[in-house]
VEXZA-117018 format. One record per residue (C-alpha): residue number from 1; residue in three letters; x, y, z negated. Coordinates in Angstrom, 3 decimals. Layout:
N
<node num="NUM" residuo="ALA" px="X" py="Y" pz="Z"/>
...
//
This chain:
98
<node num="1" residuo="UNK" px="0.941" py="21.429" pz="-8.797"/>
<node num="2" residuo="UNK" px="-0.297" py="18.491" pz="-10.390"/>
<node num="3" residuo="UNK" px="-1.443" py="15.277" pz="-8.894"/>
<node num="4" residuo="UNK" px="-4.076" py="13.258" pz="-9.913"/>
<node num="5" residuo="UNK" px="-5.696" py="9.871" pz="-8.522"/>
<node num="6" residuo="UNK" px="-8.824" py="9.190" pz="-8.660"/>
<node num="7" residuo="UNK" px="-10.008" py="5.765" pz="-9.905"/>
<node num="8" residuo="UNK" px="-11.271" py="5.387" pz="-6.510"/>
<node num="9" residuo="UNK" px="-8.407" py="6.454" pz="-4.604"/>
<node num="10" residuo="UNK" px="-6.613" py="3.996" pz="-6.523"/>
<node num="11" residuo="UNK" px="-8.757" py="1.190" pz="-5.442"/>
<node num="12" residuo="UNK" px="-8.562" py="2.355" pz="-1.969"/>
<node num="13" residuo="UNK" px="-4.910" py="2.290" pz="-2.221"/>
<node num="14" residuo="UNK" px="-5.361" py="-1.414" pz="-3.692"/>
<node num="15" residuo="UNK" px="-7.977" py="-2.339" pz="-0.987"/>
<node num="16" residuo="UNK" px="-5.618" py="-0.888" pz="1.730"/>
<node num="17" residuo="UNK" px="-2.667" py="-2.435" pz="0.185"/>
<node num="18" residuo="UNK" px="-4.198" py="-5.891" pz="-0.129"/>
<node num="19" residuo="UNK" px="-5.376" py="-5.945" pz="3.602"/>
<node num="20" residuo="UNK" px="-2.542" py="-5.136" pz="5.093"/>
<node num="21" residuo="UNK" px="-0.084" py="-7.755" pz="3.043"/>
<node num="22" residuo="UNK" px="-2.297" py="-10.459" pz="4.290"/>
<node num="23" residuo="UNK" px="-0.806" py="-10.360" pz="7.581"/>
<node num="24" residuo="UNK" px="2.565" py="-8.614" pz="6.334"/>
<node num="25" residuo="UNK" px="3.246" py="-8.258" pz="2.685"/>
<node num="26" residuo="UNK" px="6.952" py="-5.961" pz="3.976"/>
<node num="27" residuo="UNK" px="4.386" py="-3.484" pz="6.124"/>
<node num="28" residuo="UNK" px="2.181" py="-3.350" pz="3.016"/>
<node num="29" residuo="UNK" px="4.984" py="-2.020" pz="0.525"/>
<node num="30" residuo="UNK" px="6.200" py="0.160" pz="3.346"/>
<node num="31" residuo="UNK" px="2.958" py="1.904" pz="3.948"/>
<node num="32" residuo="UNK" px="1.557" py="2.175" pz="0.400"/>
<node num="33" residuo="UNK" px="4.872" py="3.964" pz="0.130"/>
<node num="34" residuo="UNK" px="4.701" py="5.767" pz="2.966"/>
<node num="35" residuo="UNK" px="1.328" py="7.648" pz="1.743"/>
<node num="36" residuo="UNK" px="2.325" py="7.935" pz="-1.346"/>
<node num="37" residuo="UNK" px="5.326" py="10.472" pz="-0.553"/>
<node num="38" residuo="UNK" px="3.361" py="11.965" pz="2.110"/>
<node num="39" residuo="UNK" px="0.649" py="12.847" pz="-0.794"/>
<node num="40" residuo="UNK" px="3.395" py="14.009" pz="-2.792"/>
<node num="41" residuo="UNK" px="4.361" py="16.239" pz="-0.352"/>
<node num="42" residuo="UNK" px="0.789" py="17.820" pz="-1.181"/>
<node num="43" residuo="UNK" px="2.629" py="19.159" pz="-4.478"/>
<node num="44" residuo="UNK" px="5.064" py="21.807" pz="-3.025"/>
<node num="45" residuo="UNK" px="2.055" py="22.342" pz="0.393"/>
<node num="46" residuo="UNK" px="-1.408" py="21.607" pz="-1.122"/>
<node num="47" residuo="UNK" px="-3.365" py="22.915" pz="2.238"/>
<node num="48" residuo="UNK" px="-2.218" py="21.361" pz="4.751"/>
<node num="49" residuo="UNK" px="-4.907" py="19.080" pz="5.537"/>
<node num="50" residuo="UNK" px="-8.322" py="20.120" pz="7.442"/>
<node num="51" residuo="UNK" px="-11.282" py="21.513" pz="5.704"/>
<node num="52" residuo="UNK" px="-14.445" py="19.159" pz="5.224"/>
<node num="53" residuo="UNK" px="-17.009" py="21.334" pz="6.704"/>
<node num="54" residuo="UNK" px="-19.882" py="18.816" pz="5.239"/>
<node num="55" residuo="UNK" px="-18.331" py="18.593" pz="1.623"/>
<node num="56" residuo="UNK" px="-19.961" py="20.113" pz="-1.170"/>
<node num="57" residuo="UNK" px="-17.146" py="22.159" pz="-1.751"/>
<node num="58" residuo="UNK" px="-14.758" py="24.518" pz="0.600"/>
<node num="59" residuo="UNK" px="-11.645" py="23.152" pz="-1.654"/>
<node num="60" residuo="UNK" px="-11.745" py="19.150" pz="-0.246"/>
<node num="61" residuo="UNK" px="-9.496" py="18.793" pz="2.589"/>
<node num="62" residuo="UNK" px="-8.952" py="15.501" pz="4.629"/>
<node num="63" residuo="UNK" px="-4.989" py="15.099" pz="5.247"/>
<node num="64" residuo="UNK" px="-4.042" py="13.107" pz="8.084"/>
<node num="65" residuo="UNK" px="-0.934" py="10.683" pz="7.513"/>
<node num="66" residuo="UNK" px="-0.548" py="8.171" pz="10.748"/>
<node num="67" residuo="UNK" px="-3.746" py="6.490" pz="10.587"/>
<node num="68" residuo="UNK" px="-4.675" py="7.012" pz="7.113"/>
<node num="69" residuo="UNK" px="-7.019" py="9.689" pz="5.760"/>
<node num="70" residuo="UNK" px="-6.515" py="10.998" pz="2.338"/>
<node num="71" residuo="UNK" px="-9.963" py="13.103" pz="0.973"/>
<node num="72" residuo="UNK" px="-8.264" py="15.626" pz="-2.029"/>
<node num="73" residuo="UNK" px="-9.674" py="18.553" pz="-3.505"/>
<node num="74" residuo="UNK" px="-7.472" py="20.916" pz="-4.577"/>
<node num="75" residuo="UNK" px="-8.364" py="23.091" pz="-7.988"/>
<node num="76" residuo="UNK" px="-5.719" py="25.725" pz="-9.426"/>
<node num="77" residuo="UNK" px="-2.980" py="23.902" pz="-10.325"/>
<node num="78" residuo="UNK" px="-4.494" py="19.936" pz="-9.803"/>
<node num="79" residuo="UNK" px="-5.015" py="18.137" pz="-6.935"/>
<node num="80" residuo="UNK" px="-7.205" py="15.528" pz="-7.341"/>
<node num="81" residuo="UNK" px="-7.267" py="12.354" pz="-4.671"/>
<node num="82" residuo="UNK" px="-10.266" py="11.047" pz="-3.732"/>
<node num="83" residuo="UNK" px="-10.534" py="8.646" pz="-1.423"/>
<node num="84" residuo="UNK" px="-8.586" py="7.063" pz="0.962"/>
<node num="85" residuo="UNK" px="-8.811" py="5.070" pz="3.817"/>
<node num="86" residuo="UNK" px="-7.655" py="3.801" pz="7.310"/>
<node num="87" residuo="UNK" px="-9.526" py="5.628" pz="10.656"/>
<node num="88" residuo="UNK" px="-10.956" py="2.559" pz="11.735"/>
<node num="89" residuo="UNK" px="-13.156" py="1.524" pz="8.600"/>
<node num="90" residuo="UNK" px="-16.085" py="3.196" pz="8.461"/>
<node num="91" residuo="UNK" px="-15.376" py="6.493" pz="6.705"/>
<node num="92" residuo="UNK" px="-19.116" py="7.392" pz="6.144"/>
<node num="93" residuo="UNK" px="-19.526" py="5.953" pz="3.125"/>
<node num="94" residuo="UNK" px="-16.660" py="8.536" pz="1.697"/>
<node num="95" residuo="UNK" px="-19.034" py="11.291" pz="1.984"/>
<node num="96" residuo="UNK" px="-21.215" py="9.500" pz="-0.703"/>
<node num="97" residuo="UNK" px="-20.162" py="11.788" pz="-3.622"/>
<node num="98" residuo="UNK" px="-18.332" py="14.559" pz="-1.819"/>
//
């Protein structure tokens, strides 16, 4: 399996990454890195996360890594990330396009 981000999912990533070195830039490397092996893990197990019953599609999944939420959709051999983003922000505004 092949993964693929998103322009999006990159600027979460950056958004994420930025807010979180403000306070602590050591707790910002450690957790960008942190989801980015646990979305690599989504190479070798691509359906591990939980269905998104109101997506437009029955192959996007939400995985759950500590208190992050990573939207992917999986599609033969690619898995594309979406979006990303911490429980606590208001995650409505990732349903926009999926």
């Amino acid at each position: 399996m092949k993964i693929i981000y998103t322009p999006e999912s990159v600027d979460d990533l950056k958004r994420l990454r930025e807010f979180i070195a403000r306070n602590s830039p050591n707790a910002a490397n450690r957790i960008a890195n942190y989801l980015v092996v646990g979305i690599g893990k989504l190479k070798t197990f691509p359906n591990p996360g939980i269905e998104v019953k109101k997506a437009k599609s029955d192959m996007i999944r939400d995985l759950i890594l500590g208190d992050y939420i990573i939207r992917y959709l999986v599609l033969k051999e690619i898995i594309y990330i979406l979006r990303i983003w911490h429980h606590k922000e208001d995650w409505s505004k990732m349903w926009k396009n999926y």
